[in-house]
MOPAC internal coordinates of N, CA, C and O (Angstrom, degrees):
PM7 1SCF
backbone

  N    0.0000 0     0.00 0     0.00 0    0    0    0
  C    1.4457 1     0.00 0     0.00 0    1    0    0
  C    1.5263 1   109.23 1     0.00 0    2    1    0
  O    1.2310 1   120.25 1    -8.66 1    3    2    1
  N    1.2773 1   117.12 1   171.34 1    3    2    1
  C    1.4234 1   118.27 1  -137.65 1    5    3    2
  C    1.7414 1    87.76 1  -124.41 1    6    5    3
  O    1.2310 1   124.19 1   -41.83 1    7    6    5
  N    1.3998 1   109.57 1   138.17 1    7    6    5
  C    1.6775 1   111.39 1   178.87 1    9    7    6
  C    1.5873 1   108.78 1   -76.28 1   10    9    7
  O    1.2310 1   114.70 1   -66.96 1   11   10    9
  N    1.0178 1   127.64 1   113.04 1   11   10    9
  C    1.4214 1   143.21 1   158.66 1   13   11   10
  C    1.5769 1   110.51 1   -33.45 1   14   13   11
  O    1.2310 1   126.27 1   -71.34 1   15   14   13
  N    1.3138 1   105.55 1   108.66 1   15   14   13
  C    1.6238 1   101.47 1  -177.41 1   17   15   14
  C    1.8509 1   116.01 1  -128.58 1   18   17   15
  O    1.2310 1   123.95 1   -56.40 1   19   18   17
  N    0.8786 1   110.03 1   123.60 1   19   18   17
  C    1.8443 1   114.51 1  -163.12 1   21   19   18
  C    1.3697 1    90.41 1   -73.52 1   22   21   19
  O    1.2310 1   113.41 1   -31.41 1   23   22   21
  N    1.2426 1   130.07 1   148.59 1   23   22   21
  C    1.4074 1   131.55 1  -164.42 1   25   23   22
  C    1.8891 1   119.18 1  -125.24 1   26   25   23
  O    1.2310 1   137.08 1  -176.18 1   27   26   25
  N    1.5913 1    84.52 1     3.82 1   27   26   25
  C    1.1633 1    87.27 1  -174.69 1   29   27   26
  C    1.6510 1    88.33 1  -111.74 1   30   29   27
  O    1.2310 1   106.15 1  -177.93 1   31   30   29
  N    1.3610 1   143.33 1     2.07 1   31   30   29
  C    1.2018 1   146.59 1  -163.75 1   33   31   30
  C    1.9926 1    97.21 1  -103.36 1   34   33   31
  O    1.2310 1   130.79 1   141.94 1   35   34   33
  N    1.6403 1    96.78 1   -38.06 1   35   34   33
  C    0.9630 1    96.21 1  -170.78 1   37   35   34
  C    1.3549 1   113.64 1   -81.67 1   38   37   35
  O    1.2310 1   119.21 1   153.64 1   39   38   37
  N    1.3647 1   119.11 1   -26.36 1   39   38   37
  C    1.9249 1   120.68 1   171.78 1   41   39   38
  C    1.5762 1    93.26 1   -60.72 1   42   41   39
  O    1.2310 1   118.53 1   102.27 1   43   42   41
  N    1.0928 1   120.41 1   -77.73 1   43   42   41
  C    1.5848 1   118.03 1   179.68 1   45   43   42
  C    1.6835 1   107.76 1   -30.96 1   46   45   43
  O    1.2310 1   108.65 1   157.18 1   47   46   45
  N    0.7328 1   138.85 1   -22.82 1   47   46   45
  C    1.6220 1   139.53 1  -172.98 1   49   47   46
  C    1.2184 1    97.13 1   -74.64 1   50   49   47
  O    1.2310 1   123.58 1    97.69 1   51   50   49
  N    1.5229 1   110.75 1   -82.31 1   51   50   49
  C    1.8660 1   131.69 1   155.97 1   53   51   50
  C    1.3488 1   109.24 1     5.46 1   54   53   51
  O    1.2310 1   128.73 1   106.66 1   55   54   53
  N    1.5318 1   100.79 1   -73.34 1   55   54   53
  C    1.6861 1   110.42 1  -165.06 1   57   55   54
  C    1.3789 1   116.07 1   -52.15 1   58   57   55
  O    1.2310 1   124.58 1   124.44 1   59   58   57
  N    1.5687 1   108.82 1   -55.56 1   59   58   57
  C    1.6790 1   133.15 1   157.10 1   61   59   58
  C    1.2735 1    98.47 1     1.24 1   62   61   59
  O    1.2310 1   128.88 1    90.81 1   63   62   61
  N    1.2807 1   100.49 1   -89.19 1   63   62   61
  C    1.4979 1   133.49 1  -167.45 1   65   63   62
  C    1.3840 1   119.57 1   -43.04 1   66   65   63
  O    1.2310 1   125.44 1   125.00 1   67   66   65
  N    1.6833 1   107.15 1   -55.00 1   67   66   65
  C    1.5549 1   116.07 1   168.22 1   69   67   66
  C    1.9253 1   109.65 1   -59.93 1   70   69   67
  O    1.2310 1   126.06 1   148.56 1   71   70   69
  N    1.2107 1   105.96 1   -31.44 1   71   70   69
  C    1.3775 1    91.49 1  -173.34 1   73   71   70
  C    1.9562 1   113.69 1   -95.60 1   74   73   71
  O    1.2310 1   126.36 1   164.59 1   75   74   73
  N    1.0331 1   105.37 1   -15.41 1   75   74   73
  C    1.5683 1   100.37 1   157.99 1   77   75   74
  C    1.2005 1   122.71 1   -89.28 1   78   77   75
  O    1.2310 1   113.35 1   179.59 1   79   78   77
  N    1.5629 1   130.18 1    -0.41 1   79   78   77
  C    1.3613 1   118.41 1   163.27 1   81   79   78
  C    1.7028 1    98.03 1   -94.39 1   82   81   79
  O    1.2310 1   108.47 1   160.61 1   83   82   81
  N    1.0841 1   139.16 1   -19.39 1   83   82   81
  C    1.7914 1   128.23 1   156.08 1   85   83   82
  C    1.3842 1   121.42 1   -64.68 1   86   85   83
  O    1.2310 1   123.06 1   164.42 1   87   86   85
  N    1.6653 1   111.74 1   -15.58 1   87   86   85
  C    1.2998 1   115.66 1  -172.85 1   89   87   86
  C    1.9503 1    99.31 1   -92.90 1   90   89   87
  O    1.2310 1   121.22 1   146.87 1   91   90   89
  N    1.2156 1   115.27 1   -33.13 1   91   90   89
  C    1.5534 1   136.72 1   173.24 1   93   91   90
  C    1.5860 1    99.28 1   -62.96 1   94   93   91
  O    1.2310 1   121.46 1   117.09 1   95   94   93
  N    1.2224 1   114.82 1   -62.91 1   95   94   93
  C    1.6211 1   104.80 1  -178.77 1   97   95   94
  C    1.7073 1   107.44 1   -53.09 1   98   97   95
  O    1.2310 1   120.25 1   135.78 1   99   98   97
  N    1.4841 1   117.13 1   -44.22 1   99   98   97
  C    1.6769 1   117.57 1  -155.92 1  101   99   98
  C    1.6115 1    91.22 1   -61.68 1  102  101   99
  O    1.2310 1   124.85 1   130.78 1  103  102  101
  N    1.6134 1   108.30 1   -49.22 1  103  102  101
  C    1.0119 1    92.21 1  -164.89 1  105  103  102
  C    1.8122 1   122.84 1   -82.96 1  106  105  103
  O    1.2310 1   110.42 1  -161.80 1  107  106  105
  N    1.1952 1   135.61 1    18.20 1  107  106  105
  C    0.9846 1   139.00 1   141.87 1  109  107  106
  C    2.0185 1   129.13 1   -92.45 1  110  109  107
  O    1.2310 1   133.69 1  -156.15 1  111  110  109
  N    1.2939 1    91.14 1    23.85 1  111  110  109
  C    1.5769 1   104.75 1   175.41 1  113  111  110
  C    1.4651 1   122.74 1  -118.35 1  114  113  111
  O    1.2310 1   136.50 1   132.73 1  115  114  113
  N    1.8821 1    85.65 1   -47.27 1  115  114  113
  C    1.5292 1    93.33 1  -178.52 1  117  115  114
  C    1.6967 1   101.90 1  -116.02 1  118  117  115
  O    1.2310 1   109.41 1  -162.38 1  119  118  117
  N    0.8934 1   137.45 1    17.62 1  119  118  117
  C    1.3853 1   153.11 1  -169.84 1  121  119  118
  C    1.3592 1   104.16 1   -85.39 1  122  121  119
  O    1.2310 1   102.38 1  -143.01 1  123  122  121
  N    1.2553 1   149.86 1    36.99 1  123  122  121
  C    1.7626 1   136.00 1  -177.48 1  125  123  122
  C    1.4505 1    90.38 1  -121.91 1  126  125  123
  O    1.2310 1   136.71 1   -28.30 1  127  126  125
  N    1.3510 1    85.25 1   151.70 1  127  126  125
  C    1.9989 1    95.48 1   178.10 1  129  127  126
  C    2.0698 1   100.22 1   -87.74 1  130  129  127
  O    1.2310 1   123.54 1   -18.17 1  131  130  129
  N    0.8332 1   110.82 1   161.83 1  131  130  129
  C    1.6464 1   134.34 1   170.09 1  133  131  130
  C    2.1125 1   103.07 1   -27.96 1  134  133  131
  O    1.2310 1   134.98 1   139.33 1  135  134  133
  N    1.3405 1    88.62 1   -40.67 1  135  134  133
  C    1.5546 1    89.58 1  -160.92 1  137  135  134
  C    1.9807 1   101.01 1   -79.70 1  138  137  135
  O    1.2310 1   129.89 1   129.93 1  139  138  137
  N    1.6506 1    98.53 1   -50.07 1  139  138  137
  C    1.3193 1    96.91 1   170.21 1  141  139  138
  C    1.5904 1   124.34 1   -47.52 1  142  141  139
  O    1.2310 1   118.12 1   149.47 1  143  142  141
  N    1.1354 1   121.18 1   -30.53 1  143  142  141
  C    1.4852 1   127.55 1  -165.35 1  145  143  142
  C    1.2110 1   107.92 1   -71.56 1  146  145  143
  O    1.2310 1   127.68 1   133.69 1  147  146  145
  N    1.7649 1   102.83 1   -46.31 1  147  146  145
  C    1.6952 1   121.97 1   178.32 1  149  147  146
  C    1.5109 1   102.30 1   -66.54 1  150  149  147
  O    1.2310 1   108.17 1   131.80 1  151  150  149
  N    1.1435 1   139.70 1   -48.20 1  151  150  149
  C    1.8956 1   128.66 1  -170.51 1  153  151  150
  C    1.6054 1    84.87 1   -68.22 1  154  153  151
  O    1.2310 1   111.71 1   126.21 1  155  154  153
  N    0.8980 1   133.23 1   -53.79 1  155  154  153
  C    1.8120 1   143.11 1  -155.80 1  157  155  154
  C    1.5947 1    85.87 1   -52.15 1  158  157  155
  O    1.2310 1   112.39 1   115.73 1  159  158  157
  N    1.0766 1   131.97 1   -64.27 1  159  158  157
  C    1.5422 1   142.12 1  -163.35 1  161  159  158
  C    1.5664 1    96.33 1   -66.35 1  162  161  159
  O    1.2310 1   114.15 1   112.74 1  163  162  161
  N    1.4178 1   128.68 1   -67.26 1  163  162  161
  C    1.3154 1   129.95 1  -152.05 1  165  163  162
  C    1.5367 1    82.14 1   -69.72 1  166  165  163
  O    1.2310 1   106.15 1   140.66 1  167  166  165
  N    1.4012 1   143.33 1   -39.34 1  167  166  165
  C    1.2140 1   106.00 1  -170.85 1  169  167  166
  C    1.5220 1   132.19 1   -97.40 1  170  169  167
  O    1.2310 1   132.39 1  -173.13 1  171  170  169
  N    1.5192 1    93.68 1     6.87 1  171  170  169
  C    1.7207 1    88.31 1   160.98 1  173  171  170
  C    1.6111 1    96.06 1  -120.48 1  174  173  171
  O    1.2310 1   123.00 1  -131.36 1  175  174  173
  N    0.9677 1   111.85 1    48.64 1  175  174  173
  C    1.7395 1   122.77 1   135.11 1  177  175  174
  C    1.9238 1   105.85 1   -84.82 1  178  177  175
  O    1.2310 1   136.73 1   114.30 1  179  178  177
  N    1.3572 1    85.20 1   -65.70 1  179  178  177
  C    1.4679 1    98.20 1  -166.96 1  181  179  178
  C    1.7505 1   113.99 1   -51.54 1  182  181  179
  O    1.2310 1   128.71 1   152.92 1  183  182  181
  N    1.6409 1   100.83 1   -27.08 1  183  182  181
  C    1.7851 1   109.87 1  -171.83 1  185  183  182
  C    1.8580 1    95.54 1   -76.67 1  186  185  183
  O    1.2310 1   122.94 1   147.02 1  187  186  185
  N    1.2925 1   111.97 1   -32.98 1  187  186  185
  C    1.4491 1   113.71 1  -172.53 1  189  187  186
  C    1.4151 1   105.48 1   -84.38 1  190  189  187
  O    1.2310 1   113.06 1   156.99 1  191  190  189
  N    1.2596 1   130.72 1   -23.01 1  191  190  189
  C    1.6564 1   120.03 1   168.35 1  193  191  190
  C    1.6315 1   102.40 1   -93.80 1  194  193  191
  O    1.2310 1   126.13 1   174.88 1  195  194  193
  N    1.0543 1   105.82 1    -5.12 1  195  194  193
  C    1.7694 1    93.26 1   158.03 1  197  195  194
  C    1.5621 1   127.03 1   -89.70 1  198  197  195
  O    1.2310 1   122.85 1   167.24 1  199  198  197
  N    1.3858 1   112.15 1   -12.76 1  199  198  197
  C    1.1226 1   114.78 1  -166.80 1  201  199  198
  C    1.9103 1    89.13 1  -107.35 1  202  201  199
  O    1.2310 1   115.94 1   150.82 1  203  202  201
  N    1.3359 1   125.31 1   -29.18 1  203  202  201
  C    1.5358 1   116.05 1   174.37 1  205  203  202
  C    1.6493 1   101.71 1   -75.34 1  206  205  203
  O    1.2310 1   113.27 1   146.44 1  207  206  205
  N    0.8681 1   130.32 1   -33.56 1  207  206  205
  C    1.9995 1   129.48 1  -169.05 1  209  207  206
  C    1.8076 1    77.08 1   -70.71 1  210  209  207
  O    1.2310 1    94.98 1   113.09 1  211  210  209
  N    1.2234 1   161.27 1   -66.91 1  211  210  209
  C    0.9273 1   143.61 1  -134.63 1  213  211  210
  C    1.8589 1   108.70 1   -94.87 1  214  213  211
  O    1.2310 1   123.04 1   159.29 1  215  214  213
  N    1.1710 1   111.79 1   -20.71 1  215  214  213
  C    1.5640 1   122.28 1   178.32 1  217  215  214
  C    1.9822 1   101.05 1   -47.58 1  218  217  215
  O    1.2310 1   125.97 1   -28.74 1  219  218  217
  N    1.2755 1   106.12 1   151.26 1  219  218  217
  C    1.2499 1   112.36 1   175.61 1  221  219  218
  C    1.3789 1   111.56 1  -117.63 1  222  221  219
  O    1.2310 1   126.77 1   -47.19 1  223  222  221
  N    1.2843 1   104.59 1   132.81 1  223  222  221
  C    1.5543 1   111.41 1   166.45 1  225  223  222
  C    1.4058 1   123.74 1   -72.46 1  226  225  223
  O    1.2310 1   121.57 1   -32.29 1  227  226  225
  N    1.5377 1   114.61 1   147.71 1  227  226  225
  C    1.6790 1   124.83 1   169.13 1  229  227  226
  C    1.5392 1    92.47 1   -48.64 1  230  229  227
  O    1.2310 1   120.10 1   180.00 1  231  230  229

């Protein structure tokens, strides 16, 4: 015999699900505190004046 399943419990389940894995992505995108953002920046400052000091001129 077959498990009895409410179907409107189960779309609501679904949705759950879809919306905490968009809430899981946001928060690994837009999720950094003030300080992370600032090392994140200073160091591709620093990766981009490493990569222009090495460029060659005509």
């Amino acid at each position: 015999m077959a498990e009895i399943v409410n179907l409107r419990m189960a779309r609501k389940a679904a949705a759950r699900g879809k919306a905490e894995a968009a809430a899981s992505q946001n928060r690994a995108k837009f999720g950094r505190s003030k300080a992370e953002k600032a090392g994140a920046a200073l160091d591709n400052a620093r990766a981009e004046r490493r990569l222009d000091s090495a460029k060659r001129e005509d």
